[in-house]
DSSP file (Angstrom, degrees, kcal/mol; ACC not computed):
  #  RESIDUE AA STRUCTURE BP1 BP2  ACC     N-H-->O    O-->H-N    N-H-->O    O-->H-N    TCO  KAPPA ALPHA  PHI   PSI    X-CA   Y-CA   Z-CA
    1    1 A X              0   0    0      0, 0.0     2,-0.4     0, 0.0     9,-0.2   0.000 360.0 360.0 360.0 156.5   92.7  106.2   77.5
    2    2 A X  E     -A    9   0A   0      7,-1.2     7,-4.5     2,-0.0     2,-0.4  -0.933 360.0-161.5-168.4 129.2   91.5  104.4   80.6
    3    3 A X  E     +A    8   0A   0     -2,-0.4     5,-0.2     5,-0.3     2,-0.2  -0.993  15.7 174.0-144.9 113.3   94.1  104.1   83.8
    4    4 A X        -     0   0    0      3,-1.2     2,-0.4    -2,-0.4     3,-0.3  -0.850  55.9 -42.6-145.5 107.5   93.0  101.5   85.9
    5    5 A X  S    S-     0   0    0      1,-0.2     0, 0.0    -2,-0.2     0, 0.0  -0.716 128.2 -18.5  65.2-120.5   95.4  100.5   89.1
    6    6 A X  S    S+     0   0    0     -2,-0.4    11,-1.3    -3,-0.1     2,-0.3  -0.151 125.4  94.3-111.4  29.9   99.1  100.5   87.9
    7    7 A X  E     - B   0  16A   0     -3,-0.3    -3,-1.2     9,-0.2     2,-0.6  -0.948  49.5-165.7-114.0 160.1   97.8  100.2   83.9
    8    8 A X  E     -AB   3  15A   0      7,-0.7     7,-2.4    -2,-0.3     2,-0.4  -0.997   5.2-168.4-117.2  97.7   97.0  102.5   80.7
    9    9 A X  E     +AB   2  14A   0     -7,-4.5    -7,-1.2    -2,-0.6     2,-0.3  -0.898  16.0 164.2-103.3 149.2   95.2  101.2   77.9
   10   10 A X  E >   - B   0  13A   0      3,-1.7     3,-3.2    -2,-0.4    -2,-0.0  -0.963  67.4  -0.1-158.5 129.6   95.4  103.5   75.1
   11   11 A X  T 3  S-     0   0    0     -2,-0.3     2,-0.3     1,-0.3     3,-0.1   0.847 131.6 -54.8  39.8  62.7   94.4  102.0   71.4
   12   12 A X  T 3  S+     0   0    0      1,-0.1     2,-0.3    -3,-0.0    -1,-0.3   0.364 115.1 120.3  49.7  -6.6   93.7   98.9   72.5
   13   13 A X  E <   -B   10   0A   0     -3,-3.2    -3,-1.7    -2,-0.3     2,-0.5  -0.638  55.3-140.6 -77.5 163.0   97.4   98.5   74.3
   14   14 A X  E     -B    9   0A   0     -2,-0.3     2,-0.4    -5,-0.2    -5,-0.2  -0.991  25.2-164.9-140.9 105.7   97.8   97.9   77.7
   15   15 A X  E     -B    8   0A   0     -7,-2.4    -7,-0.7    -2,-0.5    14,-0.3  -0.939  14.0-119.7-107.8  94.3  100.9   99.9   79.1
   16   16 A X  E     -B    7   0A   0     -2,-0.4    12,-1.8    -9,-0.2     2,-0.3  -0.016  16.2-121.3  40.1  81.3  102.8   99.6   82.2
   17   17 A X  E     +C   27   0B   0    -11,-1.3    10,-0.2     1,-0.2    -1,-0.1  -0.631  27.8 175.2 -91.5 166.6  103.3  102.0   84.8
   18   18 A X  E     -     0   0B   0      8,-2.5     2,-0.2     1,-0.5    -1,-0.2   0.686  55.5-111.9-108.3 -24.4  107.4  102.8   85.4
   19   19 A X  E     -C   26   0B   0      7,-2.2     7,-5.3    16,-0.1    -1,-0.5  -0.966  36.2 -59.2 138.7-178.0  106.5  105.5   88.0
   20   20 A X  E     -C   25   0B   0     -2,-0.2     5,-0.2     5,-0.2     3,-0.1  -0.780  16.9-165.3-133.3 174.2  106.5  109.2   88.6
   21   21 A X        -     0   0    0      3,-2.6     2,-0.5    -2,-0.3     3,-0.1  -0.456  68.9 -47.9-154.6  96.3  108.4  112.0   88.8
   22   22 A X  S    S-     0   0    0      1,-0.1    -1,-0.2     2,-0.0     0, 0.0  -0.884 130.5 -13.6  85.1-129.6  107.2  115.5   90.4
   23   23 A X  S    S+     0   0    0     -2,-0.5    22,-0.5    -3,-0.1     2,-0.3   0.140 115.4 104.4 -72.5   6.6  103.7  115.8   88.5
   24   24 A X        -     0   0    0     19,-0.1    -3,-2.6    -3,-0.1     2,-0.5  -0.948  50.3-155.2-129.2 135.8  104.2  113.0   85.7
   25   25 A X  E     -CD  20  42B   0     17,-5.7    17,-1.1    -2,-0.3    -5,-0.2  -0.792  13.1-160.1 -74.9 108.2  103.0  109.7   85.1
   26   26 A X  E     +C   19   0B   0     -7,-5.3    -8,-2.5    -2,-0.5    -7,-2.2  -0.845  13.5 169.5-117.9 153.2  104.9  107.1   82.9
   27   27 A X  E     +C   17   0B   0     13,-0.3    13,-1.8   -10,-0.2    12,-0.9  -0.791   3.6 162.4-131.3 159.4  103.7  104.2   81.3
   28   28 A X        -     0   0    0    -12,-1.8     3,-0.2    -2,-0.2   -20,-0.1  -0.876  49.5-110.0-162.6-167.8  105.3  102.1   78.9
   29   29 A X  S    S+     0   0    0      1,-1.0     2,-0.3   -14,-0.3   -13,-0.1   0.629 119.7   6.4-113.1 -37.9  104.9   98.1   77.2
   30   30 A X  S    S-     0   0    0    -14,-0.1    -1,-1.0   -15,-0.1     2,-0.2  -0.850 100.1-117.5-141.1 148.7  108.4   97.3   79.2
   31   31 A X        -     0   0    0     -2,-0.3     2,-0.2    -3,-0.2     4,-0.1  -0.561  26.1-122.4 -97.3 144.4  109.5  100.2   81.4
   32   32 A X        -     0   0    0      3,-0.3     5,-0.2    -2,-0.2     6,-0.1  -0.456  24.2-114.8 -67.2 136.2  113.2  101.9   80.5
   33   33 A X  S    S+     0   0    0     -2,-0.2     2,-0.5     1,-0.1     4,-0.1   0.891 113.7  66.5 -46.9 -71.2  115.8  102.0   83.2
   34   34 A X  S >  S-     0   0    0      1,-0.1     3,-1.1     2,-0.1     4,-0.3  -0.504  82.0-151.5 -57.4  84.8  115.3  105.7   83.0
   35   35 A X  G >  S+     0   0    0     -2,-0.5     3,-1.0     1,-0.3    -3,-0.3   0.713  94.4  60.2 -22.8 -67.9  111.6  106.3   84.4
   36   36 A X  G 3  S+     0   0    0      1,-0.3    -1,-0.3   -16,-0.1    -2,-0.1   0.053  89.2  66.8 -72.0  35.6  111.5  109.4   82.1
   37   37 A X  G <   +     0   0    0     -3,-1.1    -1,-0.3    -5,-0.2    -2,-0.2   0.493  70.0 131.6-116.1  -1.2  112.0  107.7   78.8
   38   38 A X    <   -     0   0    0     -3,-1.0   -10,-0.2    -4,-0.3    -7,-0.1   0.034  66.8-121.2 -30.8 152.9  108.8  106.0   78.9
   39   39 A X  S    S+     0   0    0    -12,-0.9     2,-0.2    13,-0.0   -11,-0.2   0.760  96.5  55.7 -80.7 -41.1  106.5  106.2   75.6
   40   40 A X        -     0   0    0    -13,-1.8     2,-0.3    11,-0.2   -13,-0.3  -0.647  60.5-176.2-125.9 157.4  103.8  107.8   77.6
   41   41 A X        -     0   0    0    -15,-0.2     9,-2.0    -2,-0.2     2,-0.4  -0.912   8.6-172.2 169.7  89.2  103.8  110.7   79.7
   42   42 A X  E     -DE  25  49B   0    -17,-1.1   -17,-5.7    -2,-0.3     2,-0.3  -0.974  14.4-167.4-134.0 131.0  100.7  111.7   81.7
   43   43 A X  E >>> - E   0  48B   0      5,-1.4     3,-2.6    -2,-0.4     4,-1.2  -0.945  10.0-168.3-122.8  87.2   99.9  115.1   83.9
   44   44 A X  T 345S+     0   0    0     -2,-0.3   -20,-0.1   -21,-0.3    -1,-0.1   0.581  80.3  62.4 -61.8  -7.4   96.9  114.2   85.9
   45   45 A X  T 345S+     0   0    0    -22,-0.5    -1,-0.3     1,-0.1    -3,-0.0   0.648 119.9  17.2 -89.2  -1.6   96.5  117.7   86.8
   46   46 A X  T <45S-     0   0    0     -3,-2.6    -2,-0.2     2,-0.1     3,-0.1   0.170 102.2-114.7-152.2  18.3   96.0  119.2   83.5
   47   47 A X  T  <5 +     0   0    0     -4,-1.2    11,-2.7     1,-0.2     2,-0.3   0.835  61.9 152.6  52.7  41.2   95.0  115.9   81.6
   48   48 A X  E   < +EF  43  57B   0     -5,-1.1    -5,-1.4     9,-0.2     2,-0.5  -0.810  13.4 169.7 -97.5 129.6   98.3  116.2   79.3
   49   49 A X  E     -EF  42  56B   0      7,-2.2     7,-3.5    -2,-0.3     2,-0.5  -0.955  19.6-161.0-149.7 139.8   99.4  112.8   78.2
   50   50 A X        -     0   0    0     -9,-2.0     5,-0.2    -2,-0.5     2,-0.1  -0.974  15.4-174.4-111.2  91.0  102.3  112.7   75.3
   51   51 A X  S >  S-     0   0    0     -2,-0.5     2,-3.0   -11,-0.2     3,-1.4  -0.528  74.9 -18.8 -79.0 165.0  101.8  109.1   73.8
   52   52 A X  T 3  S-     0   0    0      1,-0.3   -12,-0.1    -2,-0.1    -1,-0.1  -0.024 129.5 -49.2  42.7 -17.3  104.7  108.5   71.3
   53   53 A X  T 3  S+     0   0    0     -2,-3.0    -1,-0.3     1,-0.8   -13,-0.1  -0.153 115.8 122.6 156.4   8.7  105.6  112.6   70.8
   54   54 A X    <   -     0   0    0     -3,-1.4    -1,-0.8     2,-0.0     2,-0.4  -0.299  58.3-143.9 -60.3 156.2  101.7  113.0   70.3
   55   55 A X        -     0   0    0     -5,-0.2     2,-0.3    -3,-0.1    -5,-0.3  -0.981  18.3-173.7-133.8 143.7  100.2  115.2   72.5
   56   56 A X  E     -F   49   0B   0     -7,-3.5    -7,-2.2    -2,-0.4     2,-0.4  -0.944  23.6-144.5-115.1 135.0   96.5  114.5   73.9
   57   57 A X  E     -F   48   0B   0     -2,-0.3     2,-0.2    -9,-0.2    -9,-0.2  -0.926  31.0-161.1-119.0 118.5   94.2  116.7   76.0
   58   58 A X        -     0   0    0    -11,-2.7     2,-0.4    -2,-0.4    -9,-0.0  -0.503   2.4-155.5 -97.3 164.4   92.3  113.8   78.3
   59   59 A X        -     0   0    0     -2,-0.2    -2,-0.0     0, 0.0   -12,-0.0  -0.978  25.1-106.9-144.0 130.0   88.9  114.4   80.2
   60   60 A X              0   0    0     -2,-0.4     0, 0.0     1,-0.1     0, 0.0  -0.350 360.0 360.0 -43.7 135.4   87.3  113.0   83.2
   61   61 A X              0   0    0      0, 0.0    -1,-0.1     0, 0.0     0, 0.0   0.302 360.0 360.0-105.0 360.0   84.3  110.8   81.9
């Protein structure tokens, strides 16, 4: 995953951010009226990102 200005690329997609809410990031390929329905689902404090209902542990390079 690579977050660079208001994008996410993740497997060669390019995601959208829709925005936050408390401590989570969402990205999505078009954002949901609802922020939190987003595909993606990123906690830059603890490097939790839930792509798709996957869950992935991210690391600072």
């Amino acid at each position: 995953m690579i977050l660079k200005k208001a994008q996410m690329q993740l497997l060669d997609r390019q995601y959208d951010y829709c925005g936050s809410l408390g401590p989570q990031s969402y990205f999505d390929l078009k954002c949901p009226a609802q922020t939190q329905d987003a595909s993606n689902v990123f906690t830059p404090s603890s490097g939790k990102l839930i792509s798709n209902a996957k869950e992935f542990q991210c690391n600072a390079l």
